[in-house]
Backbone as JSON, one array per atom type, in Angstrom:
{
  "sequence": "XXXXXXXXXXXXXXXXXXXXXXXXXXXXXXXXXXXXXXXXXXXXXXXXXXXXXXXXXXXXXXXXXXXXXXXXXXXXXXXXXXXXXXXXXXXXXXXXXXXXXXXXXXXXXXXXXXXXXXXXXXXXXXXXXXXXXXXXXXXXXXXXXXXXXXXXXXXXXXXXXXXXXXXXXXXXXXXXXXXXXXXXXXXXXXXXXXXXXXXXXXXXXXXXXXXXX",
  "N": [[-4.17, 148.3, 152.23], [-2.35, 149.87, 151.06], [-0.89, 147.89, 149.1], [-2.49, 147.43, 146.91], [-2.67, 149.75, 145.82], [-0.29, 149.83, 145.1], [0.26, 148.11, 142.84], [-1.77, 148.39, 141.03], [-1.14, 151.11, 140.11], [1.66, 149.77, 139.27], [1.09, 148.66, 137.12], [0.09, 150.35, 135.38], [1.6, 151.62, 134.55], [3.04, 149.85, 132.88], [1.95, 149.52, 130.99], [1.39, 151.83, 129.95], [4.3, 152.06, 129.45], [4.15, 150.24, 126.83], [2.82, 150.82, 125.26], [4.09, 153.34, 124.37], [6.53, 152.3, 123.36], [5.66, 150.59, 121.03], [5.21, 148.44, 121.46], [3.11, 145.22, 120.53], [-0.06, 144.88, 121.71], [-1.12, 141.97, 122.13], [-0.89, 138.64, 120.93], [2.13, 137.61, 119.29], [3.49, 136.65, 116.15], [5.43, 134.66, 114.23], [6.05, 135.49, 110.8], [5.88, 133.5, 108.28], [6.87, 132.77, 105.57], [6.15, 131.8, 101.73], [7.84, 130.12, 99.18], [6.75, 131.78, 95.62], [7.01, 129.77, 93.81], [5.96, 127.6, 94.73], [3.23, 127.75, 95.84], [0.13, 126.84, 96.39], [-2.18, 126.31, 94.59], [-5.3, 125.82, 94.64], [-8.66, 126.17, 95.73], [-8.82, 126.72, 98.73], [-11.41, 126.47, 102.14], [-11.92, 128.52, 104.33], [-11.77, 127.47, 107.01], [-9.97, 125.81, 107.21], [-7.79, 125.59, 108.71], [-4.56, 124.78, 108.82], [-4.04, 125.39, 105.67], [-2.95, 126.79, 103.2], [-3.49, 128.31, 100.65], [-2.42, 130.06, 98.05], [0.28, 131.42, 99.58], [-1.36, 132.51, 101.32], [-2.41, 133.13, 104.8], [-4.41, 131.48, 107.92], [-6.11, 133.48, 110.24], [-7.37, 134.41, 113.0], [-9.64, 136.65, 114.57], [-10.55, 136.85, 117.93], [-14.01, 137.95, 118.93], [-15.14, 138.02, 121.56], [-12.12, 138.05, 122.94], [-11.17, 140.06, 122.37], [-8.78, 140.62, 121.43], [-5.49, 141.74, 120.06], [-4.03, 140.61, 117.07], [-0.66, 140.02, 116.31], [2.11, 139.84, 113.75], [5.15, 139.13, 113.18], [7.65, 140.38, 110.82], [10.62, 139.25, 108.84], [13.01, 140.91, 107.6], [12.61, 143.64, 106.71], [14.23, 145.51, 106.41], [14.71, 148.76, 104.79], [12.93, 147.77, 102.51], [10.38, 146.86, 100.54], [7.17, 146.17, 101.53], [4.31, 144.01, 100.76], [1.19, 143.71, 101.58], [-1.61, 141.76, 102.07], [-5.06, 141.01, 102.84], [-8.15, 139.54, 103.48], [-11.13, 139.05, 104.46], [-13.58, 136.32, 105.28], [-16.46, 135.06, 106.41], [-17.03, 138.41, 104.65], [-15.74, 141.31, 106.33], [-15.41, 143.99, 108.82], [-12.2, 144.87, 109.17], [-9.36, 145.79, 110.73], [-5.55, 146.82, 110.41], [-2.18, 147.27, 111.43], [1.35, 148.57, 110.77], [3.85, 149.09, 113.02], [4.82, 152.02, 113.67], [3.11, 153.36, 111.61], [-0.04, 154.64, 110.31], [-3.33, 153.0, 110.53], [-5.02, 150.89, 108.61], [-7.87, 150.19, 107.2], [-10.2, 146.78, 106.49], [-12.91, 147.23, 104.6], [-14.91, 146.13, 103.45], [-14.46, 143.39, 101.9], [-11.65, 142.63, 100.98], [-8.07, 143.57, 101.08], [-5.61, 145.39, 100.04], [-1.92, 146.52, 100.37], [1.48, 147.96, 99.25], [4.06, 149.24, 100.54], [7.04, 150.73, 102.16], [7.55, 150.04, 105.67], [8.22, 151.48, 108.67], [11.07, 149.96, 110.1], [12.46, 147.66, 112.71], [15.56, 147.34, 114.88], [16.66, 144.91, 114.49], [16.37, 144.21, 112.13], [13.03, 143.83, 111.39], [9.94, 143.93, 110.8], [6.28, 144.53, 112.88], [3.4, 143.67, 112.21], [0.11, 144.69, 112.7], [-3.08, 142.83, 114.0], [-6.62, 144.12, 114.39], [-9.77, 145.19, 115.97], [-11.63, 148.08, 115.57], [-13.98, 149.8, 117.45], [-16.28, 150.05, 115.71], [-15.81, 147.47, 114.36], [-18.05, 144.39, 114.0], [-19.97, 142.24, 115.51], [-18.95, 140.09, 116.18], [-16.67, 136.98, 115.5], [-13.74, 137.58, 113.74], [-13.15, 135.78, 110.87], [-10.11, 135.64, 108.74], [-7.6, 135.23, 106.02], [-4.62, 136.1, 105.26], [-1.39, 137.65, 104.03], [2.09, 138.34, 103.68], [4.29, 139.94, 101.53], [7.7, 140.36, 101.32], [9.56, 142.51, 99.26], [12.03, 141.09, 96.68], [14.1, 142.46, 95.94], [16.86, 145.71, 95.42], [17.18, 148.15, 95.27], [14.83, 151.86, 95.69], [13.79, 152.15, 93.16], [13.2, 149.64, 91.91], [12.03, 148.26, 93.91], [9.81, 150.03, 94.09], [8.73, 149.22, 91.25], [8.77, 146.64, 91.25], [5.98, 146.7, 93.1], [4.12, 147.41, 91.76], [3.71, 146.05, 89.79], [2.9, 143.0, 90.99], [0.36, 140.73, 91.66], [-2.53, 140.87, 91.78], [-4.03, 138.87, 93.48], [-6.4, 136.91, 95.6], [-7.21, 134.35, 98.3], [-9.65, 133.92, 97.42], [-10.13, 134.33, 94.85], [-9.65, 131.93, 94.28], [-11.5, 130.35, 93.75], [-12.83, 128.43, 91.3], [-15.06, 130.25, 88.66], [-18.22, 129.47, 88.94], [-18.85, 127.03, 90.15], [-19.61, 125.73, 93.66], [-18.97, 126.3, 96.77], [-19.96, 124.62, 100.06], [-20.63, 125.45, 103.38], [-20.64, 123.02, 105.91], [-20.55, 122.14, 109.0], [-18.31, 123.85, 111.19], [-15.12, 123.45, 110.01], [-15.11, 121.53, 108.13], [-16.56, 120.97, 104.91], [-18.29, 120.63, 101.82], [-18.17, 120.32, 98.52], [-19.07, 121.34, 95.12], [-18.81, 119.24, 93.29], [-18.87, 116.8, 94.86], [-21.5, 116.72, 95.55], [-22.27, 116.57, 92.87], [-21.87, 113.92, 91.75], [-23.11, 112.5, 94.11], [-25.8, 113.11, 93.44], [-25.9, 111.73, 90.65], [-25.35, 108.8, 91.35], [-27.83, 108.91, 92.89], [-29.58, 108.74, 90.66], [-28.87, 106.81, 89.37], [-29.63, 104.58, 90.81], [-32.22, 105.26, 90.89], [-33.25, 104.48, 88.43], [-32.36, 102.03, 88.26], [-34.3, 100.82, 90.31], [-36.48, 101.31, 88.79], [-37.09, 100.26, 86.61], [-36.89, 97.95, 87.76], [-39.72, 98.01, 88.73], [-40.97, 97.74, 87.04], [-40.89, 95.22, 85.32], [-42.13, 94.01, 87.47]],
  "CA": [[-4.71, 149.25, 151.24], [-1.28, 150.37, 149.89], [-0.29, 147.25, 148.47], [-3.28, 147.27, 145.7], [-2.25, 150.75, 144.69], [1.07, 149.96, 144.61], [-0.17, 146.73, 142.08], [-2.17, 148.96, 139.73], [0.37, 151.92, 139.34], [2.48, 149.46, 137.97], [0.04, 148.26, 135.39], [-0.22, 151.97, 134.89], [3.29, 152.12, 134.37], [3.52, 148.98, 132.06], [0.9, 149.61, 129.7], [2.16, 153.27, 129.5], [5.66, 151.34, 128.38], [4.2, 149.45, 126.22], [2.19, 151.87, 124.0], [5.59, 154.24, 123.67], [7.47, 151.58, 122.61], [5.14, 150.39, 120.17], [4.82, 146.6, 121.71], [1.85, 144.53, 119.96], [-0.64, 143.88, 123.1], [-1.26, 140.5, 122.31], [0.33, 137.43, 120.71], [3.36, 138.17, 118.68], [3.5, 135.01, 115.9], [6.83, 134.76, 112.96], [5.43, 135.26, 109.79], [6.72, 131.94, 107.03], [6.3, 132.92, 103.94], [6.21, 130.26, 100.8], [8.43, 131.06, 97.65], [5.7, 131.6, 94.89], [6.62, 128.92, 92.77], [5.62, 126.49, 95.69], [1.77, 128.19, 96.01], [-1.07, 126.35, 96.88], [-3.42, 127.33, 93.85], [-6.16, 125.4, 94.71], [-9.16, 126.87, 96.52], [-9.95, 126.63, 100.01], [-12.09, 126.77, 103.07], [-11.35, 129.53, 105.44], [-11.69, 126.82, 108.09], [-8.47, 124.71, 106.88], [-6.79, 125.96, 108.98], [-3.3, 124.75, 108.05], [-4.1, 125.84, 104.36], [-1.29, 128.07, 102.45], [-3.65, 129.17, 99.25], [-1.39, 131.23, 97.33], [0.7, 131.62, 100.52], [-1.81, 133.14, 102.5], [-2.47, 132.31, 106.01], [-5.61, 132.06, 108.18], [-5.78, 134.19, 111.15], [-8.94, 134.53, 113.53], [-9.9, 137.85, 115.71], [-11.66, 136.49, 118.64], [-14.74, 139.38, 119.45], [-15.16, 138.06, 122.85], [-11.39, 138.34, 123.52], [-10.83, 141.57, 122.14], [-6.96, 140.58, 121.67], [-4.89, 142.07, 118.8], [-2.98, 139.2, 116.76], [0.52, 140.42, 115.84], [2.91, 139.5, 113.52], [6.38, 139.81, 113.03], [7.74, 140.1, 109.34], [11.65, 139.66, 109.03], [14.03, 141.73, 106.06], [11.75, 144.42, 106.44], [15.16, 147.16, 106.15], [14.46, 149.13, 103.54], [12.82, 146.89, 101.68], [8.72, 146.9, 100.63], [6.2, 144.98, 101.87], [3.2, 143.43, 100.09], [0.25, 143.67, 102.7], [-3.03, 141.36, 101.77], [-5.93, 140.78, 103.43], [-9.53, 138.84, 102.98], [-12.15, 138.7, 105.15], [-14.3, 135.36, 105.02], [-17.23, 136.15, 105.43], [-17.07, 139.94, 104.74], [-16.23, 141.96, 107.85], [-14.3, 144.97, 108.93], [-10.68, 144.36, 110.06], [-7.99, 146.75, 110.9], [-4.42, 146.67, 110.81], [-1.3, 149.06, 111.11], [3.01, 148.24, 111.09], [4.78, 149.69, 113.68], [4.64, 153.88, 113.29], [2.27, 154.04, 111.0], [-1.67, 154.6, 110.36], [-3.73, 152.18, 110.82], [-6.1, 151.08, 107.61], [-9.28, 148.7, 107.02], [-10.83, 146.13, 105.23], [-14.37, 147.42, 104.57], [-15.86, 145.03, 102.11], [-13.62, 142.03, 101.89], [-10.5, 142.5, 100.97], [-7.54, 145.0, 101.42], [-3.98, 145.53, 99.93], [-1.16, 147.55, 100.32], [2.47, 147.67, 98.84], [5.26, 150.01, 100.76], [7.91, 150.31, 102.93], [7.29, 150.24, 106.79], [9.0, 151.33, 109.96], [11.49, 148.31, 110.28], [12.83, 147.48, 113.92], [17.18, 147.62, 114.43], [16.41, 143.76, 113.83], [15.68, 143.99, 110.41], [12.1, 143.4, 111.23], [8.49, 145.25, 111.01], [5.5, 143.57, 113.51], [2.26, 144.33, 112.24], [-0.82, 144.36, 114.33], [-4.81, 142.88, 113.55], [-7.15, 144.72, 115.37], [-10.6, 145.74, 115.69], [-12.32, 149.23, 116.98], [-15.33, 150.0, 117.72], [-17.05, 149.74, 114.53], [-16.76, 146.53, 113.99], [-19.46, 143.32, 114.02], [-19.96, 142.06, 116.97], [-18.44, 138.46, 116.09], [-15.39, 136.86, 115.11], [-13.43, 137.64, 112.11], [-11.95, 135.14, 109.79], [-9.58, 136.21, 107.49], [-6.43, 135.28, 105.17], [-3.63, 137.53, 105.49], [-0.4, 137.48, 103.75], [3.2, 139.3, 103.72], [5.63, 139.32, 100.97], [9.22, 141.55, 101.39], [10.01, 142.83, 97.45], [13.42, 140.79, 97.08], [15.12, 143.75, 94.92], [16.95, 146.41, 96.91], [16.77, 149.75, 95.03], [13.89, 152.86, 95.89], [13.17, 151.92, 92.14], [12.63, 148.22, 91.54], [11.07, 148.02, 94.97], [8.53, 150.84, 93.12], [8.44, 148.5, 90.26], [7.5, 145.46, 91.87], [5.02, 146.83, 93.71], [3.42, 148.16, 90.66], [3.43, 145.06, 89.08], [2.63, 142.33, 91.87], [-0.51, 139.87, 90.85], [-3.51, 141.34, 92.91], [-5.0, 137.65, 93.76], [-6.56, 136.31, 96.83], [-7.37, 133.12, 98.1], [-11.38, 133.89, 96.87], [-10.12, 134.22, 93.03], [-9.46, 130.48, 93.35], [-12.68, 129.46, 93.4], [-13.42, 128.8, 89.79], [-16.71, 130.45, 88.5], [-19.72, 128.33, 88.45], [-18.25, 126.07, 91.34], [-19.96, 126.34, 95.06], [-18.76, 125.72, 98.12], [-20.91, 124.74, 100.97], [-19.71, 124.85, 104.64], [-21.95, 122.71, 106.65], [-20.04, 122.65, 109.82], [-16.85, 124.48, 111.12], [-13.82, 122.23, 109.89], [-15.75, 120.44, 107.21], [-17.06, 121.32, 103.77], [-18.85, 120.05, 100.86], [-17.91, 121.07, 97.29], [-20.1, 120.91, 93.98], [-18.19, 117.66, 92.72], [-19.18, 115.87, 95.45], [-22.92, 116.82, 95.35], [-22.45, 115.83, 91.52], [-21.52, 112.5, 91.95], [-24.01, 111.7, 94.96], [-26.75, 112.89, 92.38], [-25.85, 111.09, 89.78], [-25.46, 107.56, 91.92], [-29.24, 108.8, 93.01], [-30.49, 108.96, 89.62], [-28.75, 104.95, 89.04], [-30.19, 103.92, 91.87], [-33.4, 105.06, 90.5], [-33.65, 104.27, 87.27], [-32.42, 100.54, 88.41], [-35.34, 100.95, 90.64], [-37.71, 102.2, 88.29], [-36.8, 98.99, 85.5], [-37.15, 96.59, 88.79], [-41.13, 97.91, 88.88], [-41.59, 97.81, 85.62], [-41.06, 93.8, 85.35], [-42.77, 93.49, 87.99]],
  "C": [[-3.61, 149.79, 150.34], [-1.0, 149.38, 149.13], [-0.81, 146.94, 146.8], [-3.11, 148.16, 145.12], [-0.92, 151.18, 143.9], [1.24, 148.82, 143.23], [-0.69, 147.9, 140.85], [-1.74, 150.19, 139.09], [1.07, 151.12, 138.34], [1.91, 148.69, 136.6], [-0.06, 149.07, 134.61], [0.72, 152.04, 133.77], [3.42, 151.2, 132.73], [2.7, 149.24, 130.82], [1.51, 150.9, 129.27], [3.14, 152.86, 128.69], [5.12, 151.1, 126.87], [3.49, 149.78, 124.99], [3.13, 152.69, 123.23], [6.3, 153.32, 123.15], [6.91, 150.97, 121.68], [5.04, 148.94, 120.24], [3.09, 146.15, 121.44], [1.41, 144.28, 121.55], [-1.3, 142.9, 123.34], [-0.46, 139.67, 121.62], [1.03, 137.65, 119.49], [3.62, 136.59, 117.92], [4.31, 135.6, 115.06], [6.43, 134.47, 111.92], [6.89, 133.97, 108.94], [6.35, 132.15, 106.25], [6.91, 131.72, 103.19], [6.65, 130.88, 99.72], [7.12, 130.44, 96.71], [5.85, 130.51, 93.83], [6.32, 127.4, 93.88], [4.19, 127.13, 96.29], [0.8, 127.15, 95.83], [-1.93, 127.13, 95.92], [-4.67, 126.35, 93.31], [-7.41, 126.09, 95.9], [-9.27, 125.87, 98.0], [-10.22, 126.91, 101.08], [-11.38, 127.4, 104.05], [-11.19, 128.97, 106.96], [-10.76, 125.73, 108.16], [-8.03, 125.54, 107.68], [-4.71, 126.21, 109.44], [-3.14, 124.45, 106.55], [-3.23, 126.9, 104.06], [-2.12, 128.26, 101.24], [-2.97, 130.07, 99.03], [-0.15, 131.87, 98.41], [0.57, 132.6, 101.71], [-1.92, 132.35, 104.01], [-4.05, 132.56, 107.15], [-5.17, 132.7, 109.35], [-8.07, 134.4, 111.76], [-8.67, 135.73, 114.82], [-10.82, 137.13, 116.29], [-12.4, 138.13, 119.36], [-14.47, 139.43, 120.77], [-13.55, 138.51, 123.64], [-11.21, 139.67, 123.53], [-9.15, 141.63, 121.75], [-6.67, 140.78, 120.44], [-3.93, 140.63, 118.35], [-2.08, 140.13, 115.69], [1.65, 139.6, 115.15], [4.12, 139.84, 112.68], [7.3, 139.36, 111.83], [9.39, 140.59, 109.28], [11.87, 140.1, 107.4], [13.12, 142.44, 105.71], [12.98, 145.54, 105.58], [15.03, 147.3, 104.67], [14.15, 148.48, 102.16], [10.7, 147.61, 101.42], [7.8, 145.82, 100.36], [4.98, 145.1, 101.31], [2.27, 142.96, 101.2], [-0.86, 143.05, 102.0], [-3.74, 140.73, 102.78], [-7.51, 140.41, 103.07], [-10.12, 138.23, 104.05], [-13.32, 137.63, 104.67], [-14.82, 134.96, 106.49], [-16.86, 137.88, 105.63], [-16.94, 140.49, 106.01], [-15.64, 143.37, 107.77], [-13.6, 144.3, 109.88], [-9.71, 145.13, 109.93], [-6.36, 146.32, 110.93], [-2.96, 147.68, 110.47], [0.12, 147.89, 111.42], [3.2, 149.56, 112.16], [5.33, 151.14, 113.43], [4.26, 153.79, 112.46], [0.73, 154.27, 111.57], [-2.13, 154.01, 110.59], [-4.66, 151.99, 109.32], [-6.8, 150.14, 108.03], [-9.62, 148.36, 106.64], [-12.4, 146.61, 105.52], [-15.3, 146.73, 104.38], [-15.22, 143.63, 102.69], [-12.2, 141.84, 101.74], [-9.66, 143.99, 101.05], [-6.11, 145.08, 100.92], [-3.21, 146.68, 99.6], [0.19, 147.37, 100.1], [3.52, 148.94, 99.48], [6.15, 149.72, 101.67], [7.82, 151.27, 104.32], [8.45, 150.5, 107.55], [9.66, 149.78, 109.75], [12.37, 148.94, 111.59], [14.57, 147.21, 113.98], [17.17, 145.76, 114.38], [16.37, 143.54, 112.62], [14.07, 143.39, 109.97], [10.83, 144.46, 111.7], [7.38, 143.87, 111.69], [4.03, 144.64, 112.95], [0.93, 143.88, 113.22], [-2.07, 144.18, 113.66], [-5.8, 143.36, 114.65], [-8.77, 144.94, 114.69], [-11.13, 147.16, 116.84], [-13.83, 148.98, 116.77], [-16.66, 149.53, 116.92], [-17.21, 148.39, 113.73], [-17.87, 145.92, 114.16], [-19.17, 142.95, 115.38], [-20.07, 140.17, 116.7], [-17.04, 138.14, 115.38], [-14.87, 136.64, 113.9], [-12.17, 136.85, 112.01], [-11.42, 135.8, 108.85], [-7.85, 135.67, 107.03], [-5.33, 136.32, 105.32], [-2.18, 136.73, 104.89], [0.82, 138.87, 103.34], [4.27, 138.96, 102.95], [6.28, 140.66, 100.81], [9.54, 141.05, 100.04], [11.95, 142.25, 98.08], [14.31, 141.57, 96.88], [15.38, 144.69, 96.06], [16.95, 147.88, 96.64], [15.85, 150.27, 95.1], [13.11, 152.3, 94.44], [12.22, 150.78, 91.74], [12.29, 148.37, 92.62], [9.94, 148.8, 94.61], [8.24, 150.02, 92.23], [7.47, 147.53, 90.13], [6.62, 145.43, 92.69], [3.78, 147.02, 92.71], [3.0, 146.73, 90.07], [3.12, 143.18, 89.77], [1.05, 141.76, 91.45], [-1.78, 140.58, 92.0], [-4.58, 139.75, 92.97], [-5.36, 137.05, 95.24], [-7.14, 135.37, 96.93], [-9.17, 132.87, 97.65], [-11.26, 133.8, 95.63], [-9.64, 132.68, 93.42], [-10.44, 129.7, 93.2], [-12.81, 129.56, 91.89], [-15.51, 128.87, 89.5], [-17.21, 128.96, 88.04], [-19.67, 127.22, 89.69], [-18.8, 127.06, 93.2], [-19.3, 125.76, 95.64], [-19.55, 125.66, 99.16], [-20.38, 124.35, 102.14], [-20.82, 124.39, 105.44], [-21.42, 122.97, 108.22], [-18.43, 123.62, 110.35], [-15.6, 123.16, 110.74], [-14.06, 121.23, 108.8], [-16.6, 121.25, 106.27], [-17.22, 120.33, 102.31], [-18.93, 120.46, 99.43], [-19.16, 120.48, 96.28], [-20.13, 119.19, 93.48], [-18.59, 116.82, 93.62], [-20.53, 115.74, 95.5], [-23.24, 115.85, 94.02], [-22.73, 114.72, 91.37], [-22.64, 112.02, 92.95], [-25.21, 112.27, 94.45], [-26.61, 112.06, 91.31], [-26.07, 109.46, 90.27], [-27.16, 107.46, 92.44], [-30.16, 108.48, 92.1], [-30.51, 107.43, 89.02], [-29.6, 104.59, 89.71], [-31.88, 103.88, 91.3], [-34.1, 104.81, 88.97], [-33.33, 102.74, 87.49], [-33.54, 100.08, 89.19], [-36.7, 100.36, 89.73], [-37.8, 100.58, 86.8], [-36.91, 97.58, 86.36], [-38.9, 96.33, 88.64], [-41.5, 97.45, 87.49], [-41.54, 96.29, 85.36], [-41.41, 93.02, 86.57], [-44.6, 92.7, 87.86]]
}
C-alpha cells in the first residue's frame, strides 16, 4: 500500500515541476522557418501535410488526446516574433509563449507581432492548446513563426507594423474551388474543367455517330 503512494506523490511532485518551470506538457518540435523569397505561393490543402504555403506549417490538435503541441522558436533574444495562425475548417485554438497570456483563434485566423519571454538559450517555446470551449473534434491548422531580423526596440516596431498580413487561405484565387473528397486527396476546379469538357467530346462524337445512323 505504500509503494502506490509513494508512485503518485511523485507525479505530484513532477507535474508541480513542470508547471513552475514553464515545461510544454507535450511534444516539443524545432520550428524551420523558410527565407521569404523561397515561399510556396501556391494554394494548398490543409491535408498536405508536408506543404510550406507561404512558410506556414500544418499542425493537428488531436481532441481525443487532449495533448498540447509545442514549439520551440530559436533567436527569440530580444528580438520580435511574428505569430500566425489559421484554422481549416474554422475552429477555436489557443496558444501562449512562455510567461505570457494565452490568446485565441475565434473565427479562423489569428496574428500577433511582439517580443516574448526568450529562454537563456536564445529561444521562446510556444504552446497549442485547447480549453474547454472548444469543438469537440480535431483541429487543423497552419501556424507560422517569423523572428524580425533587425535588432533595435524601433525597427523591430517597424517591421511589425509593416509585415504582409497573408495566410495560406488568401492563396486560393477567387472564383477557384477546392473540393476535399477524402483526407490526403483533393480535387481542384481545373481538373473538374477538363473532365467536363472531354464529357461534352465524348458526347457530341456520340451524338454525330446517331445522327448517321
Amino acid at each position: 500500500m505504500i509503494r502506490p503512494v509513494i508512485i503518485n506523490i511523485g507525479l505530484l511532485l513532477f507535474s508541480w515541476v513542470a508547471v513552475i518551470s514553464g515545461e510544454c506538457p507535450g511534444t516539443i518540435l524545432n520550428w524551420v522557418s523558410i527565407p521569404e523569397d523561397q515561399y510556396d505561393r501556391t494554394y494548398s490543402d490543409i491535408y498536405q501535410e508536408d506543404a510550406r504555403p507561404l512558410g506556414f506549417k500544418v499542425g493537428i490538435y488531436s481532441y481525443n488526446r487532449g495533448e498540447s503541441i509545442c514549439v520551440k522558436v530559436s533567436g527569440t533574444s530580444e528580438r520580435r516574433v511574428e505569430v500566425k495562425i489559421e484554422t481549416e475548417p474554422p475552429a477555436k485554438l489557443c496558444f501562449k509563449a512562455e510567461g505570457s497570456n494565452g490568446d485565441c483563434v475565434t473565427s479562423k485566423t489569428l496574428g500577433r507581432c511582439e517580443k516574448f519571454e526568450s529562454q537563456t538559450d536564445n529561444s521562446t517555446t510556444f504552446e497549442f492548446y485547447c480549453t474547454g470551449e472548444c469543438s469537440e473534434s480535431d483541429v487543423t491548422f497552419w501556424y507560422r513563426f517569423t523572428v524580425c531580423p533587425l535588432v533595435s526596440d524601433y525597427e523591430n516596431e517597424q517591421w511589425c507594423q509593416n509585415v504582409d498580413d497573408d495566410y495560406p487561405g488568401t492563396l486560393l484565387v477567387a472564383g477557384q474551388q477546392f473540393y476535399t473528397t477524402t483526407k490526403g486527396s483533393a480535387i481542384n476546379d481545373a481538373f473538374l474543367k477538363s473532365f467536363t469538357i472531354a464529357l461534352l467530346v465524348v458526347n457530341t462524337i456520340l451524338g454525330i455517330g446517331f445522327i448517321h445512323l
